[in-house]
N, C-alpha and C positions, 0 to 999 in steps of 0.2 A: 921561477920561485919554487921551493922544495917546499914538504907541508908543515915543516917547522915556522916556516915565514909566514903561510896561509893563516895557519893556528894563533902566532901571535898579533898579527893583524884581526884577525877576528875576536879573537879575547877582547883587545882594546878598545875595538869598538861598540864590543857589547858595553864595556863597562862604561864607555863615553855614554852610551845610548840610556842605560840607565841613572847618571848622571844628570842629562837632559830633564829623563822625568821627572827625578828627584826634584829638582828646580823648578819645575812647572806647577808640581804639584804644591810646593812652599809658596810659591813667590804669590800665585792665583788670587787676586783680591779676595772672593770670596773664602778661599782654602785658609785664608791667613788672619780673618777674622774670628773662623773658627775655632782656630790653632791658640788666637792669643786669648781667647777667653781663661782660657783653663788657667794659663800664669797670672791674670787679673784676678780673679778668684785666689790662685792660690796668696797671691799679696795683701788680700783683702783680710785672708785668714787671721796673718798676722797681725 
């Protein structure tokens, strides 16, 4: 493998990898009661 291959192999899995957290971080029961507060509220506005 030359370090072109290396490189894009690594890119992809960073971007998997912080894909991963993004997910973990949304999906999280507790992360996700937090989250939807704010759209509750803001519907409340209206």
């Amino acid at each position: 493998m030359d370090w072109a291959s290396i490189l894009y192999l690594g890119t992809s899995f960073g971007l998997f990898v912080i894909f991963a957290l993004i997910l973990l971080r949304t999906w999280r029961p507790g992360n996700r009661d937090k989250m939807e507060k704010a759209k509750f509220r803001m519907l409340d506005e209206d």
